[in-house]
C-alpha positions as CSV (number, residue, x, y, z in Angstrom):
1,X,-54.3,16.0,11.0
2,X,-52.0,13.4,9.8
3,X,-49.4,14.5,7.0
4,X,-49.6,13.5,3.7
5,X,-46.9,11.4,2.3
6,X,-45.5,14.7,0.1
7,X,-45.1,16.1,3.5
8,X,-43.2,13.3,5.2
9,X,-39.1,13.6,5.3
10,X,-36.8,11.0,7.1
11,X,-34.4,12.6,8.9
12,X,-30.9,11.4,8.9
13,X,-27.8,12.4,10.4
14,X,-25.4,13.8,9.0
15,X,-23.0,11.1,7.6
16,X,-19.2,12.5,8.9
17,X,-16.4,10.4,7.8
18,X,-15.2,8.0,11.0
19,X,-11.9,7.5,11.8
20,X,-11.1,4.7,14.5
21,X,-7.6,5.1,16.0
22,X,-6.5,1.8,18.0
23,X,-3.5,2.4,20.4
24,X,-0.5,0.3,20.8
25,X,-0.1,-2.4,23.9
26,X,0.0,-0.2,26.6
27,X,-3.5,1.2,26.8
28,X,-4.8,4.4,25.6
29,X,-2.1,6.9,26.5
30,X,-2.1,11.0,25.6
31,X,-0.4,10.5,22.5
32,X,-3.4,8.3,20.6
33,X,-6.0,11.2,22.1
34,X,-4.1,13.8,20.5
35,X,-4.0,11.4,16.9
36,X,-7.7,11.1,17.9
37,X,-8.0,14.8,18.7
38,X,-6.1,15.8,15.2
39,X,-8.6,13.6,13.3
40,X,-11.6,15.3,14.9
41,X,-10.3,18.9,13.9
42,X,-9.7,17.7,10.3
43,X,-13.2,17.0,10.6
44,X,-13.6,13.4,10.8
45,X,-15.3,11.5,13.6
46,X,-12.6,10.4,15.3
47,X,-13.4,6.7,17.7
48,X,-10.4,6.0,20.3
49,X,-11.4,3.3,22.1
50,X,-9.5,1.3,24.8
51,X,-9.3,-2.4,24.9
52,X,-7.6,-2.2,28.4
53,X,-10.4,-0.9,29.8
54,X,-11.4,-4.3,31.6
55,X,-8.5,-4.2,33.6
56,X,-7.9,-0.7,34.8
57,X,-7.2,1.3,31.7
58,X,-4.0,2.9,30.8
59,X,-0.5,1.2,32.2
60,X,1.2,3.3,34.6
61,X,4.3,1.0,34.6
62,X,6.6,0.8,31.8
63,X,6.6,-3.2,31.4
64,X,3.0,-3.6,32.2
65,X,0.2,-3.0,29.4
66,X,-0.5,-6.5,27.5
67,X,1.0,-8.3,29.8
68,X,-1.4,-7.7,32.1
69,X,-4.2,-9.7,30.3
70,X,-4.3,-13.4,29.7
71,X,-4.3,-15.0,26.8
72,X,-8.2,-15.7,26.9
73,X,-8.8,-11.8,27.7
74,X,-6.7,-10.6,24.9
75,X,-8.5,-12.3,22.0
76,X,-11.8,-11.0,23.8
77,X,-10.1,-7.1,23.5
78,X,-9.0,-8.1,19.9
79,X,-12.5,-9.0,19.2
80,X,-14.4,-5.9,20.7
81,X,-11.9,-3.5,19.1
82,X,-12.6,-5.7,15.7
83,X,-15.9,-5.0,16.3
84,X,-15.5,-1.3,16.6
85,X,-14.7,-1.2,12.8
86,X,-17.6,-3.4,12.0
87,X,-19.9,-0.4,13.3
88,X,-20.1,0.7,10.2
89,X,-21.0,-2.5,8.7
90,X,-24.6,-3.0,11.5
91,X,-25.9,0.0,10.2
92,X,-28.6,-0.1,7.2
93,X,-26.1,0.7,4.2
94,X,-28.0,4.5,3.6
95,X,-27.1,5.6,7.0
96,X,-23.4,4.5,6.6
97,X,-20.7,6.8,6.7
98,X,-17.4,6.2,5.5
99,X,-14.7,4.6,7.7
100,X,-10.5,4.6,7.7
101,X,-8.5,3.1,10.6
102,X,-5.1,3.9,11.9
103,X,-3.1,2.3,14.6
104,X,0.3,1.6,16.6
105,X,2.2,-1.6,17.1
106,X,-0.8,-3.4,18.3
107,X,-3.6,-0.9,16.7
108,X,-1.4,-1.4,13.2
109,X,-1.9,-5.3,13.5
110,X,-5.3,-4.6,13.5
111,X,-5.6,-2.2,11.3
112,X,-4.4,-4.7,8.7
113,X,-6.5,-7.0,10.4
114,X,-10.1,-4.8,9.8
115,X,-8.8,-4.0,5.9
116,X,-8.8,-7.7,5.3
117,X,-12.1,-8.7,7.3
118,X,-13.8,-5.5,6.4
119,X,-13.1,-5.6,3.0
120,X,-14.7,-3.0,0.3
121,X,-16.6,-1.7,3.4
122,X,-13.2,-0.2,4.6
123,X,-12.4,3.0,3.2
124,X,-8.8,3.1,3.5
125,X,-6.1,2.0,6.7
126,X,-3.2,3.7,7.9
127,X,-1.2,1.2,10.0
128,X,1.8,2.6,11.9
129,X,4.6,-0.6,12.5
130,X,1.9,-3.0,12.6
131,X,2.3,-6.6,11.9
132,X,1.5,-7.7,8.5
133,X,-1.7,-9.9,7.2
134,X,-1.2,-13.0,6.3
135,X,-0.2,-13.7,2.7
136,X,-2.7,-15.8,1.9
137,X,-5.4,-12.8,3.3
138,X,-3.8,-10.1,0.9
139,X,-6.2,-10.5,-1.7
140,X,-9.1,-9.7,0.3
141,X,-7.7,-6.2,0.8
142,X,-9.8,-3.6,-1.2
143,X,-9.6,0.0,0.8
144,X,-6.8,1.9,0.3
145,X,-3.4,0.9,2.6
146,X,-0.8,3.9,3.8
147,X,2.0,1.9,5.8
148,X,4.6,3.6,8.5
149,X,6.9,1.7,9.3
150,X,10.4,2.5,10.9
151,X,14.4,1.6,9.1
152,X,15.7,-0.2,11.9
153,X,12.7,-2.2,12.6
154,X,12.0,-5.7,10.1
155,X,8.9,-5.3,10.5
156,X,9.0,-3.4,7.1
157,X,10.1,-6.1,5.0
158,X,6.8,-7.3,4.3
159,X,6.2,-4.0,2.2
160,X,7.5,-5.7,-0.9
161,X,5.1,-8.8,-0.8
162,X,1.8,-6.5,0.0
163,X,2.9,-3.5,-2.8
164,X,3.2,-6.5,-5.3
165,X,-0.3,-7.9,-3.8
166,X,-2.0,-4.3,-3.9
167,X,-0.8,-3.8,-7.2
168,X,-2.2,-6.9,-9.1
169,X,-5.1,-5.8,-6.9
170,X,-5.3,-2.5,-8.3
171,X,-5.7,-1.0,-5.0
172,X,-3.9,2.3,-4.2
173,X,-0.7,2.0,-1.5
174,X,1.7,3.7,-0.6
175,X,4.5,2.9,2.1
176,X,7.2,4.8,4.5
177,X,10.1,3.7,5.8
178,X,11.6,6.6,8.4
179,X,15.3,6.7,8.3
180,X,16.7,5.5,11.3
181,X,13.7,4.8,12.8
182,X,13.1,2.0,15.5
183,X,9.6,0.5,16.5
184,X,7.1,3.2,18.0
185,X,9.1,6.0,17.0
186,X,5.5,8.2,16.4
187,X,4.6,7.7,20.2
188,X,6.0,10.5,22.4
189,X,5.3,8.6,25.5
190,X,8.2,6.3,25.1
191,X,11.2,9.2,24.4
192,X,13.7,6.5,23.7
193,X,11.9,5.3,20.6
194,X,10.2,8.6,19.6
195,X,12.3,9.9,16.3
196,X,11.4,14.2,16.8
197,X,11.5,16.3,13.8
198,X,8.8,14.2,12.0
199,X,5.8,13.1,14.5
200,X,3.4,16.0,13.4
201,X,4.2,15.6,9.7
202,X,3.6,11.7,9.7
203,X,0.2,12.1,11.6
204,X,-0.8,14.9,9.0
205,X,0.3,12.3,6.2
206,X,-2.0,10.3,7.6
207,X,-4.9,12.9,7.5
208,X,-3.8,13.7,3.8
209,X,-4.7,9.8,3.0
210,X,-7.9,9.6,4.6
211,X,-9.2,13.3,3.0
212,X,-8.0,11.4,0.0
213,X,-9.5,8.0,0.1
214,X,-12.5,8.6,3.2
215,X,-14.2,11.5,2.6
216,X,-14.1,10.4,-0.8
């Protein structure tokens, strides 16, 4: 006997927060599966993928890592790692959960990257020393935006131009600049840029943002 339609329920799964962590350029190293790992035990679902995987994975040498790809095969990573963030945009909008980003050097580029193409469908970013948008793509920001950045690395100096950006924007941001601090001082894998006393903290900064702005 069929059901009636008072009996019928659609079953849905449960809709977790996602976080997607993107590593720097040397692959997916131990360091962005513990961020990933420290995401999943604050209860998000936590996506590390790694856009080196077409050519071996993981760098074992200290100079290799992007260098290994061509020019061609790097905006083809860039795009699938993109596309990793527009998960959440291919599903019908009732089965959606909410999504942050945070990434490295590289992952921070795109980070910034997914907040301006993703738009209000980003739930807040996280970038860690990535490069900056574009000027001109600052206004399409709408999630959110925690920025790391290190003292002794320029980088940082386009903190002023986005705060005054996010601001007319009216969108929440907040940025760090680590005393002292060189590029990839949060990565543990590279000891001479790693800044100790702070790596835990920063991560669980992070963590603090997105239980803020992602699980919403």
């Amino acid at each position: 006997m069929r059901p009636s339609s008072a009996d019928t329920r659609e079953a849905t799964p449960a809709k977790l927060p996602g976080i997607l962590v993107v590593h720097e350029n040397r692959g997916l190293n131990p360091h962005i599966e513990d961020v990933a790992r420290r995401m999943a035990l604050a209860n998000f679902t936590a996506l590390a993928p790694d856009a080196l995987t077409s050519v071996g994975g993981l760098s074992r040498r200290r100079c290799e890592g992007w260098g290994v790809v061509h020019e061609g095969r790097q905006r083809e990573e860039d795009r699938r790692l993109r596309g990793g963030g527009a998960v959440a945009q291919g599903a019908p909008r009732r089965h959606r959960a909410r999504l942050g980003v945070t990434g490295f050097c590289y992952g921070g580029g795109i980070s910034n990257t997914l907040a301006v193409r993703l738009g209000g469908d980003l739930a807040a970013a996280a970038p860690f020393y990535g490069g900056p948008p574009q000027a001109a793509d600052m206004p399409k920001i709408q999630g959110p935006i925690l920025v790391h950045h290190g003292e002794l690395d320029t980088r940082w100096r386009h903190l002023a131009c986005l705060r005054r950006r996010l601001k007319a924007a009216g969108v929440p941001h907040e940025g760090y600049i680590y005393p002292g601090a060189v590029h990839g001082f949060n990565c543990d894998a590279t000891p001479e840029r790693y800044k100790q006393g702070g790596g835990r903290s920063r991560v669980q900064r992070t963590i603090d943002w997105f239980n803020k702005y992602v699980r919403g």
